[in-house]
N, C-alpha and C positions, 0 to 999 in steps of 0.2 A: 783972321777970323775963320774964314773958312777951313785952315789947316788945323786949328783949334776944335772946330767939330768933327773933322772927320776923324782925327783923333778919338772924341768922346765916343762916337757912334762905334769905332773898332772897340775901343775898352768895352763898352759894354758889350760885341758881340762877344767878344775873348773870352767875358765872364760867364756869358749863354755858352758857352763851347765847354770851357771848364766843368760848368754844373751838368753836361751834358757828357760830360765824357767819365767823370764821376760815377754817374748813376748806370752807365754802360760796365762801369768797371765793377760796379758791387752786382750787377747783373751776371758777371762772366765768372764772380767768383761760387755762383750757384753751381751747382751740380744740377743740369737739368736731366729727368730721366724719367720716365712717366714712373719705372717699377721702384723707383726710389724710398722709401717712407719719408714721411717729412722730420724723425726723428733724425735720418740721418745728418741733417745738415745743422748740428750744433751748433758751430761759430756762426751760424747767420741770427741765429734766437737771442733775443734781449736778456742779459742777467739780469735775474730775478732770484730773488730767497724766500725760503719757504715762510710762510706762517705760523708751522709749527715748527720747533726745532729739536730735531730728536739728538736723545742723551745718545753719545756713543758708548756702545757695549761691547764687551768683548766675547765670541763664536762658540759654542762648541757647552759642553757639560762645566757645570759649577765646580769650583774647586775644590777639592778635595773629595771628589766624587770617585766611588772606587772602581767604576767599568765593569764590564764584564768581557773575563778573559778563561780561555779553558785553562781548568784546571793541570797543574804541573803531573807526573805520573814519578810514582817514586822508582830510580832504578839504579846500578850499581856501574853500569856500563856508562865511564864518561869520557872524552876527549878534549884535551886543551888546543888552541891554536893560536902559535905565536905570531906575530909580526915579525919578518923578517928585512921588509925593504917598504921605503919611501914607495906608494904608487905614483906619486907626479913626477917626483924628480930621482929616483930609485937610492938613493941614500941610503948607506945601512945605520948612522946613526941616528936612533931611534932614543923615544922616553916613554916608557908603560905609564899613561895618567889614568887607565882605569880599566874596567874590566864591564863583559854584557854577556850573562847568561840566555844561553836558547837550549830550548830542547826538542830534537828531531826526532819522530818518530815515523821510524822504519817499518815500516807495516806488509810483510812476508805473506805468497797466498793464502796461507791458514786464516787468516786475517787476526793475529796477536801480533797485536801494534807491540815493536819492540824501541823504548825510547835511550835517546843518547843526550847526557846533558853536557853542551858543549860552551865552555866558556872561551868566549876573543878575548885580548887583548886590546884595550882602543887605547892609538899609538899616538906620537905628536913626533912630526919630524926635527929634528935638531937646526937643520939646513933652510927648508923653505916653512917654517909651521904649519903644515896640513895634519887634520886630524881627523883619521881613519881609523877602521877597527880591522882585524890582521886578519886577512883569509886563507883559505889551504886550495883554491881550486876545487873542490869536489861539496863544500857543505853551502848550501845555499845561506844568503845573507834571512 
């Protein structure tokens, strides 16, 4: 009988230790820090859902909206630029899927902006399929 209580009397201190050592443990997973905000410790905040529930929307101007972009300048002066090599894997076989008009304009002390309409090539590699548009080194993307 006696081995029988002392028994009981351990289990329940074990279970006093347990709850005890628990609550030490969610204690140590705080971030204490006086400069801390209390936003930062997310995982310790109870989930909760809102009340209202907002429709997801998609960012930015409605579709079909025409921007505003400057005007193109009509000129005669233009330059193509091919894709010649893979940039990841330098491969030269290549596949023209399309093309992207830009126009630079060169603007000389006098200040008559002189423009060049230069069309890339946007390339797809054969090899690794990356797809880039073909640069020459000198015309900015």
């Amino acid at each position: 009988e006696k081995i029988i209580e002392e028994f009981l009397e351990l289990y329940k201190e074990n279970e006093k230790i347990k709850k005890e050592k628990e609550a030490l443990e969610k204690e140590l997973r705080k971030y204490k820090n006086p400069n801390t905000p209390p936003s930062a410790n997310q995982h310790l905040k109870p989930a909760f859902s809102k009340a209202v529930e907002v429709k997801p929307h998609r960012r930015g101007a409605p579709a079909g909206h025409a921007g505003t972009n400057k005007p193109k300048i009509e000129t005669s002066n233009e330059r193509h630029i091919f894709g010649k090599e893979c940039p990841n894997c330098q491969s030269k076989s290549l596949e023209v899927i399309g093309q992207k008009v830009q126009q630079q304009e060169e603007i000389p002390p006098e200040i008559q902006p002189e423009a060049v309409n230069i069309t890339r090539d946007i390339c797809q590699c054969n090899k690794c399929n990356l797809k880039f548009l073909a640069r020459d080194n000198q015309t900015p993307l």
